[in-house]
N, C-alpha and C positions, 0 to 999 in steps of 0.2 A: 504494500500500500504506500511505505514510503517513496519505495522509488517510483512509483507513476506519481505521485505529486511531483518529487524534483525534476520529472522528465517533463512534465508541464511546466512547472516554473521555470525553467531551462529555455523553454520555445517561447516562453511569454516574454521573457525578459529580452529575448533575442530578437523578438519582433518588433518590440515596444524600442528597441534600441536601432532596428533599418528602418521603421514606419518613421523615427524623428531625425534620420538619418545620420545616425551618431556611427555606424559599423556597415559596410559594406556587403550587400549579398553575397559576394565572393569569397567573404572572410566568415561568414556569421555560416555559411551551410558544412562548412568541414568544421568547425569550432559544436554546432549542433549534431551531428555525426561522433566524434570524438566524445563529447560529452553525454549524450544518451549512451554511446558503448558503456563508458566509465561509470556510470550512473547506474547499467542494466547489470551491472557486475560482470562483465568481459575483461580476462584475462589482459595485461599491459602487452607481453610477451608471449611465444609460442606461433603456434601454425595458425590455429585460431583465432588470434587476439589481437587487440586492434593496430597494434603495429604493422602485423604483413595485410588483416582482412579490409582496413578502414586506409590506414595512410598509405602503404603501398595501393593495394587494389583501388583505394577508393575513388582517386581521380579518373581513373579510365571508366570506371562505373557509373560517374558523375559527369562525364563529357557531353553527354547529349544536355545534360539541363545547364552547364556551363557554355552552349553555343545557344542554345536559345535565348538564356541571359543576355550576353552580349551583343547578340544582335536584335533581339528588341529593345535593347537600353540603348542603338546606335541606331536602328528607324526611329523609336521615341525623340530624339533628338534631333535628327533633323524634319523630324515634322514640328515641333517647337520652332525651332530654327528658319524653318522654312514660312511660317506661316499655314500650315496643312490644318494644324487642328482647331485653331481660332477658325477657319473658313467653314470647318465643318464643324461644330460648335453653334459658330451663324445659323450658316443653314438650317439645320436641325431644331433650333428654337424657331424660326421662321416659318417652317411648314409645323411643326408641333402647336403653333400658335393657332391655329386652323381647324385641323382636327388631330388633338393629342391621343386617344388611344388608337385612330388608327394608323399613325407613326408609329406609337410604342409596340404595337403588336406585329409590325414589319419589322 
């Protein structure tokens, strides 16, 4: 029972700490990894343990959400940048003005 409390309190504090942008997703998803291991009682060392399963393995396991990351965090950006989402932003409150549920339901 303790450790699913810490393993919450772990994700909450991690969140509450990229939502006010104090830790970067890139830093905060192997630190919650690492931590939930440590947490769930997983061996430091061994074949099993979070040395070779989490640090070694865990980057290549973690690749696919590590390019999705950055490349939404670099279309997000230049749609800021660009002017993309103010325009649609506009838009969207301008026919929503109209008829809003049958925007929101398309």
């Amino acid at each position: 029972m303790l450790n699913g409390i810490l393993i919450i309190a772990l994700f909450l504090i991690l969140a509450v700490l990229m939502f006010i942008r104090k830790i970067p997703t890139l830093l905060a998803i192997p630190i919650m990894a690492i931590g939930i291991a440590i947490i769930a009682g997983v061996p430091f060392g061994g074949d099993d343990g979070v040395l070779s399963q989490i640090i070694q393995k865990g980057a290549t396991r973690l690749a696919d959400a590590y390019a999705v990351l950055i490349f939404s965090t670099w279309l997000g950006q230049i749609m800021l940048q660009t002017g993309i989402s103010k325009s649609i932003i506009k838009f969207a409150a301008e026919l929503g003005g109209d008829k809003p549920l049958l925007i929101s339901i398309s």
